[in-house]
C-alpha positions as CSV (number, residue, x, y, z in Angstrom):
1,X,-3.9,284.9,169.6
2,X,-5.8,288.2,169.8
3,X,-6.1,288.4,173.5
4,X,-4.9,292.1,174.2
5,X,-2.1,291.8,177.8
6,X,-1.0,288.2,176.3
7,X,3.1,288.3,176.3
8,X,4.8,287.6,173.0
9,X,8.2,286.9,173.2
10,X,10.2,287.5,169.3
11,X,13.0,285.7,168.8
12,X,15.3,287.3,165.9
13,X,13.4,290.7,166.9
14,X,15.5,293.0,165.3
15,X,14.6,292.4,161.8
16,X,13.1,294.5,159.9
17,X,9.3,293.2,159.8
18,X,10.0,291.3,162.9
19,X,10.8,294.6,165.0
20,X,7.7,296.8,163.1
21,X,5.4,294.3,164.5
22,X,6.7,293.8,167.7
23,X,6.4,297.5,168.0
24,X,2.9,297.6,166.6
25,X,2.0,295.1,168.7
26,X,3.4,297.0,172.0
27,X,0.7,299.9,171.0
28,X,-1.9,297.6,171.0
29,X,-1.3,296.4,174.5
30,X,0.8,293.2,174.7
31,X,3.6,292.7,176.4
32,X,6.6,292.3,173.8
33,X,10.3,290.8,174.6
34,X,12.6,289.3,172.0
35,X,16.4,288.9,171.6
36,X,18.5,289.0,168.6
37,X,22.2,287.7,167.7
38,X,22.4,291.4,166.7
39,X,20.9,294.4,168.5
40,X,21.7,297.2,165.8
41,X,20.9,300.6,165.0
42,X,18.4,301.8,164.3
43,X,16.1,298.8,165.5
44,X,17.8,299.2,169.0
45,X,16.9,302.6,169.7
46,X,13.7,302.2,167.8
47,X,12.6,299.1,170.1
48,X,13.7,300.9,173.3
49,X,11.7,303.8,172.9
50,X,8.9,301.9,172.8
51,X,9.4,299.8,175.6
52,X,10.4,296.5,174.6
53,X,12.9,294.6,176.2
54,X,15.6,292.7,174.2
55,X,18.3,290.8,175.3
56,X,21.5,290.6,173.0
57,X,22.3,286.8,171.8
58,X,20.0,283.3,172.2
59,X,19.8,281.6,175.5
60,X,16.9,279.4,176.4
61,X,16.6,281.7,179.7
62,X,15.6,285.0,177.3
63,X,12.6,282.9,177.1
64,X,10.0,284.5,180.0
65,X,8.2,281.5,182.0
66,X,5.3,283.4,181.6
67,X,5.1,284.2,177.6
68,X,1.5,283.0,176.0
69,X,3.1,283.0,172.6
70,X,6.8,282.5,171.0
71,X,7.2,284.2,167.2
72,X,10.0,282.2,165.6
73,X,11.3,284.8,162.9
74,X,12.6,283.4,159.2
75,X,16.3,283.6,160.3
76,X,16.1,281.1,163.2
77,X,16.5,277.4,162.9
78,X,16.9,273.8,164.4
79,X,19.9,274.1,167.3
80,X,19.3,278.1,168.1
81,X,18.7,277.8,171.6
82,X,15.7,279.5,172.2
83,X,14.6,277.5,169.5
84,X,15.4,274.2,171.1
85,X,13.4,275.3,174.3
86,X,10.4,276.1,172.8
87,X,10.1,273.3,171.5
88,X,11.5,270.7,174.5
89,X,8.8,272.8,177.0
90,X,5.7,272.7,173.9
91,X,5.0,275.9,173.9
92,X,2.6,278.1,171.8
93,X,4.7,279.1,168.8
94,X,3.9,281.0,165.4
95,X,5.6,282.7,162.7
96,X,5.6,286.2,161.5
97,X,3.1,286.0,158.7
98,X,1.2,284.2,160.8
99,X,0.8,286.4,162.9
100,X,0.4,289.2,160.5
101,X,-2.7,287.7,159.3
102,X,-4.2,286.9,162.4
103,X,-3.5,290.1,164.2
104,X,-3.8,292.3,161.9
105,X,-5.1,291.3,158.1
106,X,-8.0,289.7,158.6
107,X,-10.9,292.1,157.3
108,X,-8.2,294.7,155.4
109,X,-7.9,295.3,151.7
110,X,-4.2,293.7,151.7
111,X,-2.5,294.9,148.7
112,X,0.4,292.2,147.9
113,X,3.4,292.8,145.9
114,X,5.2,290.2,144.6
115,X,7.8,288.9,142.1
116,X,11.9,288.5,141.8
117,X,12.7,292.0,141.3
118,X,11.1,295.6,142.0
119,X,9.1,294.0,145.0
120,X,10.6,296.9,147.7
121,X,10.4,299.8,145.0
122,X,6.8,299.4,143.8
123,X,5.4,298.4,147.5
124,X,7.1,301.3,148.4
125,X,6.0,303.4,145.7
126,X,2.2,302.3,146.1
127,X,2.1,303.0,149.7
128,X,3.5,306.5,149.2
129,X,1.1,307.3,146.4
130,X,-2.1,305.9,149.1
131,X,-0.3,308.1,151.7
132,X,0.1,311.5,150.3
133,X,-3.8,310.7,148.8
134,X,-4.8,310.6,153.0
135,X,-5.7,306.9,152.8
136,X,-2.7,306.3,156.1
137,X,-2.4,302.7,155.1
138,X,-0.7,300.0,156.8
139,X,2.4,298.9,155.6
140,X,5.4,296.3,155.5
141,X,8.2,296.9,152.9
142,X,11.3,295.2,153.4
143,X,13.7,297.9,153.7
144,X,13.5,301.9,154.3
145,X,11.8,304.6,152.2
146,X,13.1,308.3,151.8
147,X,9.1,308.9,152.3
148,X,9.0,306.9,155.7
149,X,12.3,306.3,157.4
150,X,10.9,302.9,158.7
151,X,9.5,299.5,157.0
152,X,6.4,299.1,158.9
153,X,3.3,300.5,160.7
154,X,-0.1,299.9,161.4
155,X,-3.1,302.3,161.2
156,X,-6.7,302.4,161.1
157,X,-6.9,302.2,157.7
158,X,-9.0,299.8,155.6
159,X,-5.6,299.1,153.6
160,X,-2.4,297.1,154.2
161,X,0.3,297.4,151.4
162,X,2.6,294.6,152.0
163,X,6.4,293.5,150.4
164,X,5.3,289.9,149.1
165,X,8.2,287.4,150.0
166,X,8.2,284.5,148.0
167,X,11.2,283.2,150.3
168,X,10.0,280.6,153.1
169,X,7.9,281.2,156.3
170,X,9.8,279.5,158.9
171,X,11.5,276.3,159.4
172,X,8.0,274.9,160.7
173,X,6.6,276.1,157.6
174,X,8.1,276.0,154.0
175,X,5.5,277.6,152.1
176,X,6.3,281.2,151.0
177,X,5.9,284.0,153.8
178,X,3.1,285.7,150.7
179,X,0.3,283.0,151.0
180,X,-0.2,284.0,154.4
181,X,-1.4,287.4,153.8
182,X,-4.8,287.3,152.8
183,X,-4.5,289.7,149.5
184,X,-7.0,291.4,147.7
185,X,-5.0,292.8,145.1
186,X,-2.3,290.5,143.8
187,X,0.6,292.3,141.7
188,X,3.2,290.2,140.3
189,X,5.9,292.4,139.0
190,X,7.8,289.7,137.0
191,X,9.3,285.7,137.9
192,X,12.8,284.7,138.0
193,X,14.6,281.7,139.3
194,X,16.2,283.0,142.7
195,X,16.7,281.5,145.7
196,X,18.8,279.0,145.0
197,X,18.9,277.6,148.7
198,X,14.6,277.1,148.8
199,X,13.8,276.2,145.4
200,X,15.1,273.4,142.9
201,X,13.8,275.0,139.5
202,X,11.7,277.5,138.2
203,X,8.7,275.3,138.0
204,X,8.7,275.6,141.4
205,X,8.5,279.5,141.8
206,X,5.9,279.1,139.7
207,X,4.2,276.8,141.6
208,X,4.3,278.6,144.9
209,X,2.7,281.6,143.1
210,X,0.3,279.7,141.5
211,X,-0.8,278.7,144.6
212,X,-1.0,282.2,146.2
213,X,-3.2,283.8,143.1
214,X,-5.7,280.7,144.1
215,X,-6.4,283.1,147.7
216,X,-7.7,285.7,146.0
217,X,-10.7,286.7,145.9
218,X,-13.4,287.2,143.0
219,X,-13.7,291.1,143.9
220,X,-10.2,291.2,143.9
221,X,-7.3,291.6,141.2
222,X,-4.5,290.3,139.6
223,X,-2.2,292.6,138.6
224,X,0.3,290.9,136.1
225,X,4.1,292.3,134.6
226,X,2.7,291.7,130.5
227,X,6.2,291.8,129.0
228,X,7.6,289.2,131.3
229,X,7.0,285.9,129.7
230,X,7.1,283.7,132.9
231,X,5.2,285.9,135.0
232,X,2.3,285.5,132.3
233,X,3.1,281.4,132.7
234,X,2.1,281.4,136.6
235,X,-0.8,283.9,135.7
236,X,-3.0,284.8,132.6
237,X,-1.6,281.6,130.1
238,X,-3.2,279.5,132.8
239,X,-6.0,281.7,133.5
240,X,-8.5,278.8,131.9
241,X,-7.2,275.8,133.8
242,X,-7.4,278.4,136.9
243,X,-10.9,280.0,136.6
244,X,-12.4,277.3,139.4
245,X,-8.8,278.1,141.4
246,X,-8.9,282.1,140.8
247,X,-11.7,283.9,139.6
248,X,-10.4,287.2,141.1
249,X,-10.5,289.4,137.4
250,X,-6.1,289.4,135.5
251,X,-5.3,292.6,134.0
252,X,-1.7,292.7,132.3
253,X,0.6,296.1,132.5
254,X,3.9,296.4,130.1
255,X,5.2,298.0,127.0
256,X,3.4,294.5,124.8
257,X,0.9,296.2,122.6
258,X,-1.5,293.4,123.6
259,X,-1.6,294.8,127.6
260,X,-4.7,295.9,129.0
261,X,-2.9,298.9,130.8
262,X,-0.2,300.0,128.3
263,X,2.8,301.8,128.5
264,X,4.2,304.3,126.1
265,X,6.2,307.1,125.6
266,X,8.9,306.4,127.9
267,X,11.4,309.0,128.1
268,X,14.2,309.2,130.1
269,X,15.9,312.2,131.9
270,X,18.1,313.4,134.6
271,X,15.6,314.5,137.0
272,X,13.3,311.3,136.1
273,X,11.4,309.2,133.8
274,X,8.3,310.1,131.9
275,X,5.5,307.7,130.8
276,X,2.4,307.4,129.9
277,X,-0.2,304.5,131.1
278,X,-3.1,303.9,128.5
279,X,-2.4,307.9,127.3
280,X,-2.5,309.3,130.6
281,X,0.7,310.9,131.4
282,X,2.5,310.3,134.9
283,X,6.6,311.5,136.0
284,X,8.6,309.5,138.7
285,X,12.2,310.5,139.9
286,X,13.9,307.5,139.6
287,X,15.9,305.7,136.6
288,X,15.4,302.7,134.4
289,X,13.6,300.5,132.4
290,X,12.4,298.1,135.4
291,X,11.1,301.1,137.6
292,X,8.9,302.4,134.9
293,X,7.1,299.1,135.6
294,X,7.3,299.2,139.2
295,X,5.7,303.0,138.5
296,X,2.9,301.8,136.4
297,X,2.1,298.6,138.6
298,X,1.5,301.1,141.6
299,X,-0.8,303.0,139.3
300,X,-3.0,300.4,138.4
301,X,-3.2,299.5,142.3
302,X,-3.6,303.2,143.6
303,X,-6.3,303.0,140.6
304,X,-8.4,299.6,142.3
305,X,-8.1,301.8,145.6
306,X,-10.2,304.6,144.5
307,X,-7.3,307.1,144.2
308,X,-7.5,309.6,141.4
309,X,-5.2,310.4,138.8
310,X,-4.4,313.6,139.9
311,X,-2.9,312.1,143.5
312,X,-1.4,309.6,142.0
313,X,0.7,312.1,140.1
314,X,1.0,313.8,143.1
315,X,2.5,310.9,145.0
316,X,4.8,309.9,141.9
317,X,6.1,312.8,141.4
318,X,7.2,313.9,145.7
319,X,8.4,309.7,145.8
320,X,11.8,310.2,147.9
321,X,12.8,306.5,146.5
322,X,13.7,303.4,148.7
323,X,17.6,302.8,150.5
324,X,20.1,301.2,148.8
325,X,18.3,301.4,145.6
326,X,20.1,303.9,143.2
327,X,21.3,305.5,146.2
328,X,24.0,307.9,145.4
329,X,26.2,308.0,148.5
330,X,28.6,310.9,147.5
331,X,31.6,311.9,145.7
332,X,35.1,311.6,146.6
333,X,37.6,314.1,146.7
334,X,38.5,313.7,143.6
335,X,35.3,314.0,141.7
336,X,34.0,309.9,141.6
337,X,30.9,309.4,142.3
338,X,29.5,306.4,144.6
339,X,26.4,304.9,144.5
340,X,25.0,301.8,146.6
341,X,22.6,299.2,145.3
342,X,21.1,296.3,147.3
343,X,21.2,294.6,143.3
344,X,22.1,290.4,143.7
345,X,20.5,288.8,140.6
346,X,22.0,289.5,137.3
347,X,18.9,291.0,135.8
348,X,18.8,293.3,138.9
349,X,22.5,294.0,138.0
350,X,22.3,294.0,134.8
351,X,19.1,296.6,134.6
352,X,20.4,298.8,137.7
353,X,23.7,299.6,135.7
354,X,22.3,300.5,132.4
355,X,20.1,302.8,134.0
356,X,22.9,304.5,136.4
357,X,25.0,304.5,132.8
358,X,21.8,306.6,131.3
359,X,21.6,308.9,134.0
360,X,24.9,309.4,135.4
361,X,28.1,308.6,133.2
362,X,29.1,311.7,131.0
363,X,31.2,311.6,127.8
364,X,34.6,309.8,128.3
365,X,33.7,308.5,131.9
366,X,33.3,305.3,133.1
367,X,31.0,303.0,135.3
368,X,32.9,300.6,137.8
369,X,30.6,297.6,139.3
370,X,31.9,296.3,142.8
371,X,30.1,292.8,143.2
372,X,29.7,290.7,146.4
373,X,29.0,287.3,146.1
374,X,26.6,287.1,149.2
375,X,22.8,286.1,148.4
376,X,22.5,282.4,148.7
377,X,21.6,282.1,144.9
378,X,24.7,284.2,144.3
379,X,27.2,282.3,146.1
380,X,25.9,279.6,144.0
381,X,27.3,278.7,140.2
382,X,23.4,278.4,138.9
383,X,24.5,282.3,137.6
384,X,27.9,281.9,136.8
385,X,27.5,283.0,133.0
386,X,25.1,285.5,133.5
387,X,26.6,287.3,136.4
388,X,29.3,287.8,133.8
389,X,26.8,289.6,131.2
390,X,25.5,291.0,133.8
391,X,28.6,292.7,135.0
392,X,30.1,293.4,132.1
393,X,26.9,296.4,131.4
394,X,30.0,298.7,133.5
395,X,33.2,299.4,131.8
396,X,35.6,298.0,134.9
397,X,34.4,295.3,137.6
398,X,36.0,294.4,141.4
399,X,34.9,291.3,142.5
400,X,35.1,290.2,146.7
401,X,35.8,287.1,147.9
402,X,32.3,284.8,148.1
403,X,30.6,285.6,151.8
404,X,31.1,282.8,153.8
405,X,31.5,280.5,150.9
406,X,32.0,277.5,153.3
407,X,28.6,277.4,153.5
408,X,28.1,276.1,149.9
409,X,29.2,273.2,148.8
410,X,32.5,273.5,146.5
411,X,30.9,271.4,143.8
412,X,27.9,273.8,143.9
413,X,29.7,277.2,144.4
414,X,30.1,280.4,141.9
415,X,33.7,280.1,140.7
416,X,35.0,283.4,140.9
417,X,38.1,282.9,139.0
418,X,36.1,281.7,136.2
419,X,33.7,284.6,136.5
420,X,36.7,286.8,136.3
421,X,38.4,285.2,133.2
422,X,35.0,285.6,131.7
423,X,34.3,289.4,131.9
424,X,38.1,289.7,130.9
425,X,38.1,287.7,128.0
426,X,34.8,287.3,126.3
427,X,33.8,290.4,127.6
428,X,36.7,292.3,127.5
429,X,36.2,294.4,130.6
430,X,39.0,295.0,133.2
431,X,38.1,293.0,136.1
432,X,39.9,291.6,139.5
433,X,38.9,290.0,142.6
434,X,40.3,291.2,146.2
435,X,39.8,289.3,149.6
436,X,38.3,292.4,150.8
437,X,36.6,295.4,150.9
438,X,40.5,297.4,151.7
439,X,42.0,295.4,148.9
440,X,39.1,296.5,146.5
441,X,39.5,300.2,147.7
442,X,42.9,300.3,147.6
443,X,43.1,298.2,143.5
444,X,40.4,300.7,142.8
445,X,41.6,304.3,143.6
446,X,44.6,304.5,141.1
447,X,42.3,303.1,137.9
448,X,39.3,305.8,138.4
449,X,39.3,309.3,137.0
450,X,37.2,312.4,138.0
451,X,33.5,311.9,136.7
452,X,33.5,308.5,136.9
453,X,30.5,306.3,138.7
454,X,30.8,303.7,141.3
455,X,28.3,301.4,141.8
456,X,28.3,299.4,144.9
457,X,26.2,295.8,144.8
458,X,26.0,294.0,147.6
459,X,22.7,292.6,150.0
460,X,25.1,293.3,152.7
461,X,27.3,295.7,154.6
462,X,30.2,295.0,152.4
463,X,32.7,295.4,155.2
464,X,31.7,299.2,155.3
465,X,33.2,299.6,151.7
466,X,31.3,302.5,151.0
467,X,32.3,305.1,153.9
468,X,36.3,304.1,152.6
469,X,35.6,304.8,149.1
470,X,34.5,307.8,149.8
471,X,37.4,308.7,151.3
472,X,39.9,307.5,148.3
């Protein structure tokens, strides 16, 4: 597969990682089509100026007679079209992270981020410290950066920094897209059940990176989250049974006084957090408990690359942050500010809110959580108490209809009624649910006062909610 002038043909293109390497890919010298359900901005322009054609929708005659090699991205499966035709004439198919390594991992220091939350923010965060430090590294975060304004590239450099997914490769191949990417330095920010549509249990997470920490090798490291109990399950607890399956050297980072890169002096402020990691002091614009972790993981990583203290401060402190993390959108008319957060796991809520609450909500205002039941564990009931906790961190909470809840079984599904009693009543917050995003603008804009915060979570578009409550 590393024939330059072969002709790869990408279907689902216009994702994120599946576009930045088609791109990449056109540089080198191949010839690169694809097609997509959805050709959308700014992956359509971004594609186009490089010169690769896409054709809007899945038909198996997007499929060029003469393509050496078909990448089938994550999103497709049995009964796409294109899908179908690959397989009926037996072509020469791979998936994304297979390709990744093949093409362009093999000999790089590959830097892998993993875990259930923070993954985007500290990958993002680590290659932003190695950029402003001159090291140019490779990348491929899954989503955009203030720093970058895209989610992937590849350079000369000797290092790849790399958002690890423990989500599945492809529908050929169910193992998780992060054992494919031949890492060198291992960080695992912290474990949580998620994915409610790949994995039964925990035990299983755990499994899957169990099994990644076994590729890496002994002049590598394992970067491990300290205060997060089952992160230190899949990792250092085990590290005897796992000394024949990873030698690569385990170093722990948290708050626990027993880490071997501490944290301390945490202080919180407008303009940013403060910290310090084993005395040595660093500053980071951004908010909350979880990103002072995600901070001090890319540390310790920027450390293993040979960057010094003095960049690394550098690159903390000039860190633009990531999209839809945090990211305050505006205010309306009437003084209400909006912020947008990609958050879809309760802990992700829970710890996203209490740090906009820190920063943002003054004396006497209030903090209003928007929810959208659209990540395929949160369509699911496997959360349906802790959403409620979760929530309940703001003082007011408007719930949406689940996103295509049809798709989950109704004895499996999130009952939002339920979840709505419960932030009412044992939490005593005001909540509602609305069908849409109108009806949640229009329940909203009589309840909120100037000063107060709107936080926006959703892993989707939302139906556009933010531009219209902006203009409440």
């Amino acid at each position: 597969m590393s024939a330059s002038g072969q002709h790869y043909h990408f279907i689902g293109i216009c994702g994120t990682a599946m576009g930045a390497v088609a791109a990449a890919m056109k540089d080198r010298g191949f010839t690169i089509t694809g097609s997509d359900s959805g050709i959308y901005e700014p992956m359509a322009s971004f594609l186009q100026g490089k010169g690769v054609t896409v054709q809007e929708g899945f038909s198996a005659s997007h499929i060029p007679a003469e393509a050496d090699v078909i990448v089938i991205g994550n999103a497709i499966s049995r009964g796409n079209p294109e899908c179908e035709e690959v397989l009926n004439r037996r072509l020469l198919y791979t998936s994304l992270p297979e390709l990744l390594k093949h093409q362009f991992l093999r000999g790089r220091r590959n830097f892998v981020v993993t875990g259930t939350h923070g993954k985007t923010t500290t990958t993002s965060l680590l290659t932003w410290i190695l950029e402003s430090a001159g090291v140019n590294p490779s990348f491929m975060i899954g989503g955009l950066t203030g720093n970058f304004g895209q989610g992937g590239r590849f350079t000369q450099s000797e290092f790849t920094v790399l958002e690890g997914d423990e989500y599945d490769t492809a529908f050929f191949d169910k193992r998780s897209k992060f054992v494919h990417y031949l890492p060198e330095l291992v960080i695992v920010n912290n474990l949580e059940y998620d994915h409610a549509d790949i994995f039964p249990d925990l035990q299983s997470i755990q499994l899957s990176f169990n099994r990644m920490l076994r590729l890496v090798p002994q002049n590598g490291l394992v970067l491990v989250n300290g205060d997060d109990a089952q992160a230190l399950a899949a990792t250092r607890e085990n590290k005897a049974a796992m000394m024949t399956a990873c030698p690569a050297p385990m170093a722990t980072v948290g708050m626990n006084e027993s880490c071997d890169y501490r944290l301390t002096a945490v202080e919180y402020a407008r303009q940013g957090m403060t910290f310090c990691l084993n005395g040595e002091p660093f500053m980071v614009p951004m908010d909350g408990a979880i990103n002072v972790r995600n901070a001090a993981m890319a540390v310790c990583a920027a450390r293993f690359a040979g960057v010094s203290d003095d960049q690394i401060s550098t690159g903390l402190a000039t860190f633009l942050g990531v999209s839809r993390r945090q990211t305050v959108r505006g205010l309306t008319a009437g003084g209400v500010m909006i912020i947008d957060d990609f958050g879809h796991h309760p802990t992700a809520i829970r710890e996203t809110a209490q740090a906009l609450r820190d920063r943002f909500v003054q004396p006497g205002a209030r903090l209003w959580a928007l929810f959208e039941p659209r990540s395929n564990t949160t369509k699911r009931k496997v959360f349906q108490e802790e959403l409620a906790t979760a929530l309940a961190t703001a003082d007011g909470v408007l719930l949406s209809e689940i996103f295509e809840a049809h798709k989950v079984p109704a004895d499996d599904r999130l009952d939002v009624a339920r979840l709505v009693e419960t932030i009412r009543t044992t939490h005593g917050r005001t909540c509602f649910v609305e069908p849409d995003a109108d009806a949640i603008v229009a329940r909203l804009a009589p309840l909120v006062r100037p000063d107060d915060v709107v936080v926006v979570f959703s892993n989707g578009g939302f139906g556009c909610i933010h531009e219209k409550l902006l203009a409440m």
